[in-house]
N, C-alpha and C positions, 0 to 999 in steps of 0.2 A: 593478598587482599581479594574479597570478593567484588567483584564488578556486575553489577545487573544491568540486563538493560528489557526494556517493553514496549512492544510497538503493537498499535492497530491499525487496518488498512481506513478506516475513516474517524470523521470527528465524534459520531454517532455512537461510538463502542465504548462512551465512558466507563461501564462496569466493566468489561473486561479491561480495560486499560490499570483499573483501579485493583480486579483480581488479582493480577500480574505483579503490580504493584507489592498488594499485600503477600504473595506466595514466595517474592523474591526478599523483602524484610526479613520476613521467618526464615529464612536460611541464612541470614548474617549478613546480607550485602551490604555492604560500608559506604557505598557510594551507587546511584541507582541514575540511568539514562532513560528517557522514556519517550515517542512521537508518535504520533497519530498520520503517518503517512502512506501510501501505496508502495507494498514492497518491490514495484516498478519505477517508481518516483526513485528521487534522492532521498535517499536517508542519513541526514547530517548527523544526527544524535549516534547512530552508529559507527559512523566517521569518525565523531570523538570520543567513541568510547574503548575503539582498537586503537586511537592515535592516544590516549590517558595511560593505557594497561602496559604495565612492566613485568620483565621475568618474576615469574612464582605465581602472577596472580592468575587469579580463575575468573571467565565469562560469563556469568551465569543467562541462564534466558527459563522461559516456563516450558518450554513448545519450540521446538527444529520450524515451524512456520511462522514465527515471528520473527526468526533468525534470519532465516533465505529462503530465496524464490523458486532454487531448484538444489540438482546435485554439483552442479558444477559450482554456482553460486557458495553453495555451504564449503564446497573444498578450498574454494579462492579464499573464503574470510578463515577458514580454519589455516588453512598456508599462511594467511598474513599473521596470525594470531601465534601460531606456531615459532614462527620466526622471530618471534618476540619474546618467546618461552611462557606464554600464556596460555594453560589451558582452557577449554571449554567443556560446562556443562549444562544437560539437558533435564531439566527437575523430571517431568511429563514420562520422559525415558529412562529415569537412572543412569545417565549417561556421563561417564567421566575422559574426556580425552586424554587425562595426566597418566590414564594406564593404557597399554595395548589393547587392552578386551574392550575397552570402550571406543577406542578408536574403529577398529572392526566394527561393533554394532553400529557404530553409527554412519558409517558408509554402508552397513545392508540395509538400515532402517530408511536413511535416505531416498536410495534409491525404490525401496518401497513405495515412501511419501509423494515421491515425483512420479510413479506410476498410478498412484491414485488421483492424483490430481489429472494425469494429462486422459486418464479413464473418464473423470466427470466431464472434463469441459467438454470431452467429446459427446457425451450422452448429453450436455448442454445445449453445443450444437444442431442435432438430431433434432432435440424438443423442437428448437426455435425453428429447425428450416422446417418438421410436422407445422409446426402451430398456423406459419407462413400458408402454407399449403391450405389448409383446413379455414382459412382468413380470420381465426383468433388472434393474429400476432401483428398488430399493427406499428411499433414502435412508439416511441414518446411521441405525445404531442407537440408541435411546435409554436414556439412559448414566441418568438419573434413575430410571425407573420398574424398570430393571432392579436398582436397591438397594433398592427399595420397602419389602424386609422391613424393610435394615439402616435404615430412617428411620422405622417405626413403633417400631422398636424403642430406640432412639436416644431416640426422643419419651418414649417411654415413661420414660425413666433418666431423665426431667426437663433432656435440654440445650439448651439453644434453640436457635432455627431458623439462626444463623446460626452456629452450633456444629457443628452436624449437618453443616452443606452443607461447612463449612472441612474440618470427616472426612472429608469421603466424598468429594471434588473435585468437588461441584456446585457450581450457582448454591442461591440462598435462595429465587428463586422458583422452584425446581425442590420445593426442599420441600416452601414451603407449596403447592403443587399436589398432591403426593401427599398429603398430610397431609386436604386437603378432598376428594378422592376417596375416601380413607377413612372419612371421616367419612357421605357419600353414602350410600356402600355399606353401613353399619353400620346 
């Protein structure tokens, strides 16, 4: 059986969610996993989609970075997957692990992908500590302290802290931050 699965790192990527989608139909997937998570976060959906898969069937994914975060990471789920008699494949790469040759490419290709990624974030880096320097690069603004009023005042009508924060779209320990800065200050 084929087995799909799709993920984005945000809610924001519906079209590629929905690409993925569509790329993985057209090859036959009989059954299709999909989330919208940080391939940092947990990923449930691909928890169950290696905990689903029996000897013979195939993985399918669009893209080796939808799959895993690194080369280590792609080895562990291909070991678990392995052990299962489950191959994997890579549409993006023509890549089939149920043969030898695909196994190969896709440890060179890997290890590739993981050096271009750990290349950007580094020239990411760079920019941001330039941009710092140059005083273009100020960070978010901060979305708590600029309701300051609306949360002393809030405090004041007696609502609780996690009252306040549900109103105003913060966190509760954004409140009680402001609330003890207040308190300093007085």
């Amino acid at each position: 059986m084929l087995i799909g699965y799709a993920r984005t790192s945000t809610t924001d990527q519906i079209a590629g969610l929905e690409a993925q989608e569509r790329d993985l139909l057209a090859q036959g997937c009989e059954r299709l996993w999909k989330e919208q998570t940080s391939a940092l976060g947990p990923r449930n959906a691909l928890e169950e989609v290696i905990a689903f898969a029996r000897a013979g069937d195939s993985l399918v994914v669009t893209k080796i970075c939808r799959l895993a975060r690194s080369v280590a990471d792609l080895v562990a789920i291909i070991d678990r997957l392995e052990k299962k008699g489950v191959s994997l494949r890579i549409l993006s790469m023509g890549i089939d692990t149920a043969t030898p040759t695909g196994r190969l490419m896709l440890n060179l290709l890997a290890s590739i992908s993981q050096f271009e990624r750990e290349v950007m974030l580094e020239r990411q880096r760079e920019g941001v500590a330039k941009a710092k320097l140059e005083g273009k690069y100020k960070g978010r603004k901060p979305t708590a302290r600029a309701k300051s009023d609306q949360i002393l005042e809030l405090d004041r009508q007696g609502l609780s802290r996690e009252r306040i924060a549900t109103q105003l779209g913060i966190g509760v320990a954004s409140v009680y931050r402001v609330l003890k800065a207040a308190r300093v200050a007085a």
